[in-house]
C-alpha positions as CSV (number, residue, x, y, z in Angstrom):
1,X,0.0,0.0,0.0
2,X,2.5,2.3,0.7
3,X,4.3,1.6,-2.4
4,X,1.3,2.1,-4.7
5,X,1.0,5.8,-2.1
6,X,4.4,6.8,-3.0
7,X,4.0,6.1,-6.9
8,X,0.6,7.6,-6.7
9,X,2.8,11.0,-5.1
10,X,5.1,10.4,-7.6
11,X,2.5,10.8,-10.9
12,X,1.0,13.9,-9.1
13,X,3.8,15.5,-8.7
14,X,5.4,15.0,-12.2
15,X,1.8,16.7,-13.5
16,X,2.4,19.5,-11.3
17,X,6.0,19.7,-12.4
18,X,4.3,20.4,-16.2
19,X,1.4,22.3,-15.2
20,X,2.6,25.3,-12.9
21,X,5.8,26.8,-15.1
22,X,2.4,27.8,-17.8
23,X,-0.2,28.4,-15.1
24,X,2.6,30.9,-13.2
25,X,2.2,33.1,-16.5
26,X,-1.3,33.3,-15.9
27,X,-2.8,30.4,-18.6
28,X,-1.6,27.0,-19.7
29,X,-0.3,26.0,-22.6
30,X,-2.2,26.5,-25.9
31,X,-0.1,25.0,-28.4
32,X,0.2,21.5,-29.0
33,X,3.4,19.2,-28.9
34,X,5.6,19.7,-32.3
35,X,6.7,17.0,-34.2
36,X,10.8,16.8,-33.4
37,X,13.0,17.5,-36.9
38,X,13.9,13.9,-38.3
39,X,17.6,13.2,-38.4
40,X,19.5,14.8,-41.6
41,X,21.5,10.8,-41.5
42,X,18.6,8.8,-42.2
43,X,19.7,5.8,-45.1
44,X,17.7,2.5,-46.3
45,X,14.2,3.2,-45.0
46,X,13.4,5.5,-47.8
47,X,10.8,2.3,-49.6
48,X,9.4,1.9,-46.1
49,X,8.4,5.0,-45.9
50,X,6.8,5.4,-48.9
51,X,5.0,2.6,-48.1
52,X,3.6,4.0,-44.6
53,X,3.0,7.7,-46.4
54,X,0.9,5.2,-49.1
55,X,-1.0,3.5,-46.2
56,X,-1.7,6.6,-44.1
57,X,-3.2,8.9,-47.1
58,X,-5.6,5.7,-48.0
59,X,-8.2,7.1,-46.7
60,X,-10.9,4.3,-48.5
61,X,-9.1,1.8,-45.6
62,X,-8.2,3.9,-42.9
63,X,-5.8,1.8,-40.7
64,X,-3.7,2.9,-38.0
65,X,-0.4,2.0,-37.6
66,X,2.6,0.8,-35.6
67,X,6.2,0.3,-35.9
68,X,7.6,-2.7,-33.9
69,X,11.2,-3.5,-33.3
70,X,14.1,-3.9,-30.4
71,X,15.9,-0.6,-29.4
72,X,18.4,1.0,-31.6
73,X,16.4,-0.3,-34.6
74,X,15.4,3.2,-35.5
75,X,11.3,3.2,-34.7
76,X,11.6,7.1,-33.8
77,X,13.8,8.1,-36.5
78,X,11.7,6.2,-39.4
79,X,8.6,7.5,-37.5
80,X,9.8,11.0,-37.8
81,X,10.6,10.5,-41.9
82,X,7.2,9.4,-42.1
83,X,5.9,12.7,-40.5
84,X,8.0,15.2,-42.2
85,X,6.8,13.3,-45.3
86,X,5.2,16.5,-47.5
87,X,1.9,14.4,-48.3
88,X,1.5,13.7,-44.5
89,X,1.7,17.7,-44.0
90,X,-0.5,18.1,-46.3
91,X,-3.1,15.6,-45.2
92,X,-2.2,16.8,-41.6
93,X,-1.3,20.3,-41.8
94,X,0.0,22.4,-38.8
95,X,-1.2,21.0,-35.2
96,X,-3.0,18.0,-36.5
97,X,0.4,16.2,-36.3
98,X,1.0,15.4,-33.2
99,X,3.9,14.3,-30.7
100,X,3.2,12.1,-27.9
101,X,6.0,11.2,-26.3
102,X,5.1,8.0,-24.0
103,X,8.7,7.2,-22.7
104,X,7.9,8.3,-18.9
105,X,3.9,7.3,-19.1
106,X,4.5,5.0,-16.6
107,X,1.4,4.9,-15.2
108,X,-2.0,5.4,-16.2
109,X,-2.5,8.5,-15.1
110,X,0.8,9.7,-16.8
111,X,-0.5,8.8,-19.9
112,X,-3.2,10.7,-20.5
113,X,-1.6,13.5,-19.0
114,X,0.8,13.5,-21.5
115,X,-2.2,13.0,-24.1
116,X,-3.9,15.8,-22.8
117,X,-0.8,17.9,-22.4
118,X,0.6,17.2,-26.5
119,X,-3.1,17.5,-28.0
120,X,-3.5,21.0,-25.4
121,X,-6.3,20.3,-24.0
122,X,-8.7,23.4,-23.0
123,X,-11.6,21.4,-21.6
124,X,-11.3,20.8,-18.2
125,X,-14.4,18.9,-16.4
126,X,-12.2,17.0,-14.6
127,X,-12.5,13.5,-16.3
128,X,-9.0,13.6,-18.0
129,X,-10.0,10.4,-20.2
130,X,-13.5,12.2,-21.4
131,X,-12.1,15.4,-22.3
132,X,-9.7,14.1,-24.3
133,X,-11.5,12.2,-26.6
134,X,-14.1,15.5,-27.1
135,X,-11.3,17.5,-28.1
136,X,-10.2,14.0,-30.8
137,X,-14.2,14.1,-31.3
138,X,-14.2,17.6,-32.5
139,X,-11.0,18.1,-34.6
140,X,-10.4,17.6,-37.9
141,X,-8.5,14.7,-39.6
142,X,-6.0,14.2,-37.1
143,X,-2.6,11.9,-36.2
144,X,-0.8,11.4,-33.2
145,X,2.8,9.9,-33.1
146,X,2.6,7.8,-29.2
147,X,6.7,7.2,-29.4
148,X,7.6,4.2,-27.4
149,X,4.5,3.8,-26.6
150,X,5.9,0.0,-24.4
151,X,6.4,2.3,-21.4
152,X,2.3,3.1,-20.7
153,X,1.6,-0.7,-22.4
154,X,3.8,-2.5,-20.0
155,X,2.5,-0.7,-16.9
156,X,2.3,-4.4,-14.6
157,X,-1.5,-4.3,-13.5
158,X,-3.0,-1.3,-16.0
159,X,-2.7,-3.3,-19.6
160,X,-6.1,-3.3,-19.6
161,X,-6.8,0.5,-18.6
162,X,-4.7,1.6,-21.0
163,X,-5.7,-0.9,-23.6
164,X,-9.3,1.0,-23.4
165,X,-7.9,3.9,-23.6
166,X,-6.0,3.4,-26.8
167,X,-9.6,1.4,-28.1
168,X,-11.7,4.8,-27.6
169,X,-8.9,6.8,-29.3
170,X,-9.1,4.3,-32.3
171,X,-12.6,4.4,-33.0
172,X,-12.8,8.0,-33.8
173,X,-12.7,7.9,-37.4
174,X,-10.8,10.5,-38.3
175,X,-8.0,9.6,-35.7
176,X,-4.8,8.0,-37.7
177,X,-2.9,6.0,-34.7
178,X,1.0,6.2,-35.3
179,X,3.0,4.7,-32.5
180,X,6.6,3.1,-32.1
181,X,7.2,0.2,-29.2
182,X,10.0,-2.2,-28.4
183,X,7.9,-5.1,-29.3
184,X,7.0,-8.0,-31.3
185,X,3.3,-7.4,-31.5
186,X,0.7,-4.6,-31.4
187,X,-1.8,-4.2,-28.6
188,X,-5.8,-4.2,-29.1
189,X,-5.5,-7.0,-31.8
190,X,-9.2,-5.8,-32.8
191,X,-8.6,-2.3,-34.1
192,X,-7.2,-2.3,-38.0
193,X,-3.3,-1.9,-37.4
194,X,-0.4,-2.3,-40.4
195,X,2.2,-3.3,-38.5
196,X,5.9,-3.0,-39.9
197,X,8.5,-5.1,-37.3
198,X,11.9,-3.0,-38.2
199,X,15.1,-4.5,-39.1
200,X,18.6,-4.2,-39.5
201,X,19.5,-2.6,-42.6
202,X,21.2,-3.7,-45.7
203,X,25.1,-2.7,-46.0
204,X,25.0,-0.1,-48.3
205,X,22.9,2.0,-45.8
206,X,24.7,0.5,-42.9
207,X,28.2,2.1,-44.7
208,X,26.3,5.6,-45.8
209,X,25.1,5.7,-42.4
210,X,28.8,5.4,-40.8
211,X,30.6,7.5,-43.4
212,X,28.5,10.3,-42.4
213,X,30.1,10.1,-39.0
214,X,33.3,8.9,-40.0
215,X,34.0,9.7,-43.5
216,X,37.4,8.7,-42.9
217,X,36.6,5.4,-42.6
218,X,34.6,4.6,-45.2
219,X,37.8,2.9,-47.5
220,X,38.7,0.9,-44.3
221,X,39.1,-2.8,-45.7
222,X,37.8,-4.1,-42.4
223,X,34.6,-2.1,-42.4
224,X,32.3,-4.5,-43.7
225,X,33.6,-6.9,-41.0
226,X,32.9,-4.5,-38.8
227,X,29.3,-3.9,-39.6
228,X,28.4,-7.4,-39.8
229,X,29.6,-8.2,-36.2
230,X,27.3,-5.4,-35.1
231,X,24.6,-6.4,-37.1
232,X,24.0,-3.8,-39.4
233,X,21.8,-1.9,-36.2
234,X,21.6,1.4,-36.7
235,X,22.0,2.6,-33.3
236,X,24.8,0.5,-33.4
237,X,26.9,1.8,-36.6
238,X,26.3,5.6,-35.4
239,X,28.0,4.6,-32.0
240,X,30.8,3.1,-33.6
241,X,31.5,5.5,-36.3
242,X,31.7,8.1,-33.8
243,X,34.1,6.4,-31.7
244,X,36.6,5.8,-35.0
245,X,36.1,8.9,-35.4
246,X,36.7,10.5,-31.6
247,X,39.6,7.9,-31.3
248,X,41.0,7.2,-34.6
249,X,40.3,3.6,-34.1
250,X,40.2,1.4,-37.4
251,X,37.7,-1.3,-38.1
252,X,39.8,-4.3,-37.3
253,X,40.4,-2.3,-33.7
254,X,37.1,-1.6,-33.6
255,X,35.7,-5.6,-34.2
256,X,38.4,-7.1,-31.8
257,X,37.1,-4.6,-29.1
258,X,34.1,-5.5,-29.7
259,X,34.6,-9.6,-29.8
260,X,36.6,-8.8,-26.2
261,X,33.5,-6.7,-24.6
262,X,30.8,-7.2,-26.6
263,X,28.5,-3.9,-26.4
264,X,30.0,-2.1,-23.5
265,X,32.4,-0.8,-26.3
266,X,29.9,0.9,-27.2
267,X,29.7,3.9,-24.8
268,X,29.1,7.3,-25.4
269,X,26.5,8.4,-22.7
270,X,24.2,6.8,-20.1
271,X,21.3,6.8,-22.1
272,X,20.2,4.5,-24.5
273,X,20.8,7.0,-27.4
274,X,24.5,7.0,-26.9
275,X,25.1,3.6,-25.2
276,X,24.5,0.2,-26.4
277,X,24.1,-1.7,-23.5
278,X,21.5,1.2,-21.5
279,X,19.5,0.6,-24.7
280,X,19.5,-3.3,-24.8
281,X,19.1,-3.0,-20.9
282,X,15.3,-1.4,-21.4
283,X,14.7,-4.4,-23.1
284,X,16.5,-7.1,-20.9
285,X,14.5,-5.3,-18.0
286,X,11.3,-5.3,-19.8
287,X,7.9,-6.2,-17.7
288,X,7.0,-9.3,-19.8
289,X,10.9,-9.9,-19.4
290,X,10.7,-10.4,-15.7
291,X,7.0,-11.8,-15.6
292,X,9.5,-15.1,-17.1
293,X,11.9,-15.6,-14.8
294,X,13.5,-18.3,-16.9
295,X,13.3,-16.0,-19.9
296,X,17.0,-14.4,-18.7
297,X,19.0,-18.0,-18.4
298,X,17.6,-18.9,-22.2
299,X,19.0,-15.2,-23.7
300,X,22.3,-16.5,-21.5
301,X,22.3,-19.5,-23.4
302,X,21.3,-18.5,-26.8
303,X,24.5,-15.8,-26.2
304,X,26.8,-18.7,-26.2
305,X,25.8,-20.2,-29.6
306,X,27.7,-18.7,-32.4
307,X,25.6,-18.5,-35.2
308,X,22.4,-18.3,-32.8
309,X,19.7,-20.8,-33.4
310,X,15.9,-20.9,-34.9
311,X,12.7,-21.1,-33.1
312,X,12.2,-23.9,-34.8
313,X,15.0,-25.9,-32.9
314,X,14.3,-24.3,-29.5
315,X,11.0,-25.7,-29.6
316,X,12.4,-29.4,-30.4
C-alpha cells in the first residue's frame, strides 16, 4: 500500500511539475506538442516509408499504424521520416500532427496526461480520459505519433486500462494512430493496425550511415567486417562511427574490441541513445521480461551459440 501511495505522489507531482511553469504566467499551454526535426542521416528506409506515407493517405481503408522492433532499430527516426513526409503535412497540416511522447507514461495517469498535455487540452471537467476524446471528437483529420509507446503498455496491472484507452482513441474515425514500441506485437489486436517489425538494414545503408560520422573510414578494408559483427543496427553503426572517429580507431580495432567486450564498447553516454548496453538494458528489464523468470538463463544460453539458433529448434 505504501508503495502504490508513494508512486501515486510520484505521478502527481510529475503533473504539477508540467502544469505550474504555464499556469505561473497566468494560462496554460495553448499550443500543441511539435513533431521533433527527423535526423539529416537517415539511409535505407526510404521504400518503407513510402510505403507507410501510401498507407496513411488511403483514406478508403483507414488503418492505423505501428512500428515494432528492439531498441536502436530506428522506430523514432523512421517515425519522424514518415511525418515530415510533405503528403503527410498536407493531409495533416500544422497542429494535427502530433507528438506524444510515451517514454515516462509510466502509469495510467501519466499517460493521459501526456495526451492531454501534446493534444492542449482546454476542456477541463475533470475526467481527464473524457475530455480528451471531445477534443479528438471535435477536430479535424487528425494523427498522433505515441513514441515508445511500451512504457504506458507494459505498466504491470494497467494493460487493460490503457488498452481501453488506446480502443476509444481508435474508433474515432478520423483519428490515424502512429506509434513506435519495443515489441514484437501490437496491442488491441481488434482495431485495424499495419504493423511493420523493423530490421537491421542492408550494408550499403549500414556504410552511408557510418561515413556520415566517420567519413574517414569509409575505405577501411575491415569495415564490412565490422558492420556485420554489429549487425548492421543502426544505433549501433552511429556509435561506432563516432568512436573511429573520436579515437581514430580502425575497423579491425574496432571488431576485436568489440569480440573482447561485446557492447559495453559501445559507450558514449548513459542513455540508450548514446550507449548500447543502456539501450539493450530497457529491453532485458522489460515487464514481460521479468514476468518469465527463466526467460534471462535462455538469452544467457542462446548468447553462447555462435551463429544463434531458430525457433524452430528451440522448440524441439
Amino acid at each position: 500500500a505504501l508503495r502504490a501511495l508513494q508512486l501515486t505522489m510520484n505521478d502527481v507531482k510529475t503533473i504539477l511539475d508540467q502544469r505550474l511553469p504555464a499556469a505561473a504566467c497566468g494560462m496554460l499551454s495553448l499550443s500543441r506538442a511539435p513533431i521533433p526535426s527527423n535526423s539529416a542521416i537517415f539511409h535505407g528506409r526510404d521504400e518503407l516509408v513510402a510505403e507507410l506515407v501510401e498507407i496513411i493517405m488511403d483514406r478508403t481503408q483507414p488503418k492505423h499504424v505501428c512500428i515494432l522492433a528492439t531498441g536502436g532499430m530506428g522506430k523514432t527516426s523512421t517515425a519522424l521520416a514518415v511525418m515530415a513526409h510533405p503528403g503527410i503535412i498536407a493531409r495533416f497540416p500544422n497542429d494535427l500532427r502530433v507528438w506524444v511522447p510515451c517514454i515516462k507514461a509510466t502509469s495510467v495517469s501519466l499517460f493521459l496526461d501526456t495526451l492531454h498535455s501534446s493534444l492542449a487540452v482546454l476542456k477541463r471537467t475533470g475526467d481527464v480520459r473524457a475530455d480528451i476524446l471531445t477534443e479528438l471528437e471535435m477536430s479535424q483529420p487528425i494523427i498522433l505519433l505515441l513514441d515508445n509507446f511500451e512504457t504506458p503498455w507494459n505498466v504491470q496491472g494497467a494493460q487493460s486500462d490503457v488498452e481501453h484507452i488506446l480502443r476509444d482513441i481508435g474508433q474515432i474515425p478520423h483519428v490515424t494512430i502512429f506509434f513506435t514500441m519495443k515489441s514484437s506485437t501490437a496491442p488491441c489486436g481488434d482495431l485495424p493496425w499495419h504493423c511493420i517489425n523493423l530490421q537491421a538494414v542492408d550494408e550499403m545503408a549500414s556504410r552511408r550511415i557510418y561515413s556520415s560520422w566517420c567519413p574517414e573510414g569509409l575505405g577501411d578494408p575491415n569495415l564490412s567486417r565490422l558492420l556485420n559483427a554489429i549487425g548492421h543496427m543502426p544505433l549501433a553503426v552511429v556509435l561506432m562511427a563516432k568512436i573511429a572517429h573520436l579515437t581514430g580507431l580502425d575497423a579491425e580495432e574496432l571488431v576485436n574490441r568489440f569480440e573482447m567486450v561485446g557492447p559495453s564498447v559501445m559507450d558514449l553516454g548513459s542513455d540508450g541513445e548514446n550507449n548500447m548496453d543502456a539501450c539493450i538494458s530497457v529491453s532485458v528489464n522489460s515487464p514481460r521480461m521479468n514476468d518469465h523468470p527463466r526467460a534471462f538463463d535462455l538469452l544467457c544460453i542462446l548468447s553462447m551459440l555462435p551463429t544463434g539458433t531458430s525457433y524452430d529448434m528451440l522448440s524441439k
